[in-house]
Backbone as CSV, one residue per row, in Angstrom:
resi,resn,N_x,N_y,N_z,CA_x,CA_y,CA_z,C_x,C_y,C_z
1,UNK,0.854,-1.177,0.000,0.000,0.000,0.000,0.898,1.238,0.000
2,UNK,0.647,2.375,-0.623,1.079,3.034,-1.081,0.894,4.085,0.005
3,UNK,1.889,5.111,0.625,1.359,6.399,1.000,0.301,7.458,1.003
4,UNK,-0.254,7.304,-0.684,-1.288,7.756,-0.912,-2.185,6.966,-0.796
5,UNK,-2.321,5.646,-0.414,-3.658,5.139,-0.255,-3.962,5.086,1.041
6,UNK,-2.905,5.177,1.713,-2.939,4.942,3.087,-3.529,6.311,3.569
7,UNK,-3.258,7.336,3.180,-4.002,8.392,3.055,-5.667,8.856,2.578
8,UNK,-5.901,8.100,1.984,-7.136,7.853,1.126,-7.702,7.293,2.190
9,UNK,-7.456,6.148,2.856,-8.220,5.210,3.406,-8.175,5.658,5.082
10,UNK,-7.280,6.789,5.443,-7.554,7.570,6.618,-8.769,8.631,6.355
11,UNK,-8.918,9.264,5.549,-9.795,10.407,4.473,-10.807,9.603,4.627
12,UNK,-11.250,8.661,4.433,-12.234,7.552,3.923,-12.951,7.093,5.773
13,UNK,-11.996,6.760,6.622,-12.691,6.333,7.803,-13.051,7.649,8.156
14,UNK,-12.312,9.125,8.391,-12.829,10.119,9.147,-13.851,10.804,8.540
15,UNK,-14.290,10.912,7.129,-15.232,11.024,6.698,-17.009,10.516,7.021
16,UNK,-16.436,9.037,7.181,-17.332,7.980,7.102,-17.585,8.336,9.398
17,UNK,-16.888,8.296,9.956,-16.925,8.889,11.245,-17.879,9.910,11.627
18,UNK,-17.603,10.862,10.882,-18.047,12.474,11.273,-19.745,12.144,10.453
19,UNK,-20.047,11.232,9.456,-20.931,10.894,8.880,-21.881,10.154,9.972
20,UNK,-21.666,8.853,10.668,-22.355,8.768,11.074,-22.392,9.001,12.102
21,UNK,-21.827,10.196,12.941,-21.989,10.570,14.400,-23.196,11.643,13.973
22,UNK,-23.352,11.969,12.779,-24.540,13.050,12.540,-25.691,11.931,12.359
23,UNK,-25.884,11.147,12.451,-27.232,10.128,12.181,-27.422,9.861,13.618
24,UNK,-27.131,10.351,14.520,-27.874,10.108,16.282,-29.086,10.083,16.125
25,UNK,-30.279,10.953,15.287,-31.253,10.629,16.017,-31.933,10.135,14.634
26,UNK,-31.507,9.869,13.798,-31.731,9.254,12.348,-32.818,7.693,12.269
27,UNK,-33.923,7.301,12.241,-34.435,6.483,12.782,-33.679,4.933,11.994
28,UNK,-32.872,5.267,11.153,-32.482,4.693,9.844,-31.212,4.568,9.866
29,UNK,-30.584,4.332,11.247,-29.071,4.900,11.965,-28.296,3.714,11.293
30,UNK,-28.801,2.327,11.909,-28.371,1.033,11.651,-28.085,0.674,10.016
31,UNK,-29.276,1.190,9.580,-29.226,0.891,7.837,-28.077,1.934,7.053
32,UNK,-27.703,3.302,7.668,-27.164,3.756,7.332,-25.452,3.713,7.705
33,UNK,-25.580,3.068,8.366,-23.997,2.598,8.512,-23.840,1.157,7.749
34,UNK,-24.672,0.479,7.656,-24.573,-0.279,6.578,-24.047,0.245,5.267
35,UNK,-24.971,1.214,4.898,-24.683,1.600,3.477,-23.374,2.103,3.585
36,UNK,-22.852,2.972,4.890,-21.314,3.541,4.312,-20.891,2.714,4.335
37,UNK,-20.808,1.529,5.222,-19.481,0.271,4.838,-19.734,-0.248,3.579
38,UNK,-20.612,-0.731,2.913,-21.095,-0.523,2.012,-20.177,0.657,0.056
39,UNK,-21.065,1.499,0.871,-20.229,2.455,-0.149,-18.644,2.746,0.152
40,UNK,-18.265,2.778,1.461,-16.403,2.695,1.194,-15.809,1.413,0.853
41,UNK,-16.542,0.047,0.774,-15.852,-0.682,0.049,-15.713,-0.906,-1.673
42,UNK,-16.746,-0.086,-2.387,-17.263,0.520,-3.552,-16.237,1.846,-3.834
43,UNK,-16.370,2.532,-3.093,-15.298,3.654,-3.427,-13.947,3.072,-3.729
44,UNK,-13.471,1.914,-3.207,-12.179,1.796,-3.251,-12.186,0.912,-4.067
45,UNK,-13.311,0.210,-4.730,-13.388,-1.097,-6.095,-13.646,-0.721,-7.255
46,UNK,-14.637,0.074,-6.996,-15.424,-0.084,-8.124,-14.697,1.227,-8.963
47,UNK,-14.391,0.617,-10.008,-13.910,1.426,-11.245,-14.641,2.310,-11.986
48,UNK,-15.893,1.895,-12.084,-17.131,1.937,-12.728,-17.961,3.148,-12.157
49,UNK,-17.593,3.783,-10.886,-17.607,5.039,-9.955,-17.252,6.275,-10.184
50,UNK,-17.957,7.213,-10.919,-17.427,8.413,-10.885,-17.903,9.536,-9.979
51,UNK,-17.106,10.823,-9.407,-17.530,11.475,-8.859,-17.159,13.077,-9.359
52,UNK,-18.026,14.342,-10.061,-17.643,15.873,-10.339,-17.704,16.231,-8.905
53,UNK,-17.584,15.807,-7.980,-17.393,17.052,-7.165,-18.976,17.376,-6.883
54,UNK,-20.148,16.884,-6.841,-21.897,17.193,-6.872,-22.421,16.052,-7.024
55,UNK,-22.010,14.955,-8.048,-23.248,14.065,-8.292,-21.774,12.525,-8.075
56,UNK,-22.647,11.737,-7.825,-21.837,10.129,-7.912,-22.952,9.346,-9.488
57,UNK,-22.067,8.665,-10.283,-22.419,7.928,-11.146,-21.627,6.270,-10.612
58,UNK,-22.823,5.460,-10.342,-22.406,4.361,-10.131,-22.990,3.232,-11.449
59,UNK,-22.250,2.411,-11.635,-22.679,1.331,-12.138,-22.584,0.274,-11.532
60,UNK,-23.633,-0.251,-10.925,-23.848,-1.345,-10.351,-23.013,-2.962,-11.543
61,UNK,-22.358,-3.361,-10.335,-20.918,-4.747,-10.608,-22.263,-5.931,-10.780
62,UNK,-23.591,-6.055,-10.058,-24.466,-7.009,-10.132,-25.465,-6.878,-11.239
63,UNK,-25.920,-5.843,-11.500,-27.400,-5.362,-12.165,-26.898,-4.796,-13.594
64,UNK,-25.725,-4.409,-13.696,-25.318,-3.220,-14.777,-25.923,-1.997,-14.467
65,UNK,-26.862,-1.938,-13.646,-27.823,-0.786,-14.069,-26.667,0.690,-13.458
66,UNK,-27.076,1.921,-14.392,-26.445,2.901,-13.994,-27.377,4.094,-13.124
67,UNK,-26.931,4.199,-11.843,-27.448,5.352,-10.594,-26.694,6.759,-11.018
68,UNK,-27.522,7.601,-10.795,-27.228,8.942,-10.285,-27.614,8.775,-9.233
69,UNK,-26.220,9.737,-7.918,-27.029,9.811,-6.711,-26.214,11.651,-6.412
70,UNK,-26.859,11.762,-5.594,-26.611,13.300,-4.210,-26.851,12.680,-3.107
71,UNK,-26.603,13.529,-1.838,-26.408,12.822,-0.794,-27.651,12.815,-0.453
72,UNK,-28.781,13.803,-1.464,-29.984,13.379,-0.891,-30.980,12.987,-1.970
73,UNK,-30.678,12.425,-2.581,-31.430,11.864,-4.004,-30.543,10.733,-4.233
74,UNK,-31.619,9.271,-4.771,-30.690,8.348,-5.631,-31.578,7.468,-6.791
75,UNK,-31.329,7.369,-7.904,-32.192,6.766,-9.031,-32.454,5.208,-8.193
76,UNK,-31.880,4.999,-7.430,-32.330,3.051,-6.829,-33.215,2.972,-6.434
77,UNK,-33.797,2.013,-6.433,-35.138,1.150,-5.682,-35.113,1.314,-4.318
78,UNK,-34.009,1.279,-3.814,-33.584,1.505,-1.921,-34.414,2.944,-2.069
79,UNK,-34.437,4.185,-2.645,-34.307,5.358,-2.295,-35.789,5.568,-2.843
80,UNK,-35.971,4.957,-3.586,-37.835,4.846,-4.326,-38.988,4.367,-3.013
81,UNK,-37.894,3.452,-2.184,-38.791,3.123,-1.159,-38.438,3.558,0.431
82,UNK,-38.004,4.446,0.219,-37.694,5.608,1.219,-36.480,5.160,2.087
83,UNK,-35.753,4.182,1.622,-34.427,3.515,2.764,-33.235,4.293,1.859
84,UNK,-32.211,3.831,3.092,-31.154,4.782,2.485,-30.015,3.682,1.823
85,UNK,-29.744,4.067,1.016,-28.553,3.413,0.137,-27.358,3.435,0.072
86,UNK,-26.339,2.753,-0.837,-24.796,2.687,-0.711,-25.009,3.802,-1.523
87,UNK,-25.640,4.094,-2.617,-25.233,4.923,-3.869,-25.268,6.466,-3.151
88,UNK,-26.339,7.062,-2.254,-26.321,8.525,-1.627,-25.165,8.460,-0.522
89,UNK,-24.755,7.010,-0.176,-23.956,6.990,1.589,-22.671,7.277,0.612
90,UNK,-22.340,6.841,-0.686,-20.817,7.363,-1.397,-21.349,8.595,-1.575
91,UNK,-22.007,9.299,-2.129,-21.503,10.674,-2.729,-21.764,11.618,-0.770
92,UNK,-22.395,10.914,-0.057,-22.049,11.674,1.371,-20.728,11.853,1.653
93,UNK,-19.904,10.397,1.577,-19.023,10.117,1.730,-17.483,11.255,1.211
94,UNK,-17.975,11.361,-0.759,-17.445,11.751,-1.044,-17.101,13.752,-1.084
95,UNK,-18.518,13.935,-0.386,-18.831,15.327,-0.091,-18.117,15.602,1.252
96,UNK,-18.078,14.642,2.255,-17.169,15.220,3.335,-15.876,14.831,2.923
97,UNK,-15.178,14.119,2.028,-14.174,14.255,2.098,-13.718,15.925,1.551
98,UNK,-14.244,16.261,0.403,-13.820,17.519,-0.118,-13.884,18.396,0.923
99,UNK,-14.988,18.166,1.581,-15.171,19.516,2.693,-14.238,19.794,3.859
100,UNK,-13.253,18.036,3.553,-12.121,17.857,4.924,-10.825,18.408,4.053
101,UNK,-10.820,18.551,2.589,-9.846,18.326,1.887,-9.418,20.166,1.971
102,UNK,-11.051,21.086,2.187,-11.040,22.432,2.073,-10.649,22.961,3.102
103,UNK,-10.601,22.372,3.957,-10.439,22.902,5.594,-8.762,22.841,5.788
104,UNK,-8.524,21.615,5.128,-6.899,21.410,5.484,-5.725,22.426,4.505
């Protein structure tokens, strides 16, 4: 592992940290730490993952199917039926990292 990943993957837990210490009173607390473990093992696989800086484009490795998500919108079936998903828990993910990346 590389310096820079090792970096990435510190970026990646304190993100994912500060994420779900804000879901305290979230009734959806449990499901949503699912999804970040979830989406940080996706962030770091999936090739098929893009992120501008606003929106995440995923392509699902099982379905093919292709998601747009925001941290509060996601084209999936999880988000059609009001649960929360890997596809919004990455671009959360990827929104606090920038916001840790602006601070530093």
């Amino acid at each position: 592992m590389t310096t820079s990943e090792t970096n990435f993957d510190a970026q990646l837990q304190l993100a994912i940290i500060n994420l779900v210490a804000s879901l305290e009173l979230d009734k959806n607390k449990a499901r949503w730490i699912r999804a970040f473990e979830r989406a940080a093992a996706e962030i770091e696989s999936n090739d098929l993952m893009t992120w501008d800086g606003r929106e995440l484009q995923s392509c699902s490795r099982t379905s093919g199917n292709l998601y747009r998500a925001r941290a509060n919108f996601c084209e999936c079936q999880a988000y059609k039926e009001g649960f929360p998903c890997y596809h919004r828990a990455a671009a959360r993910i990827m929104l606090e990292q920038d916001r840790q990346k602006k601070e530093n």
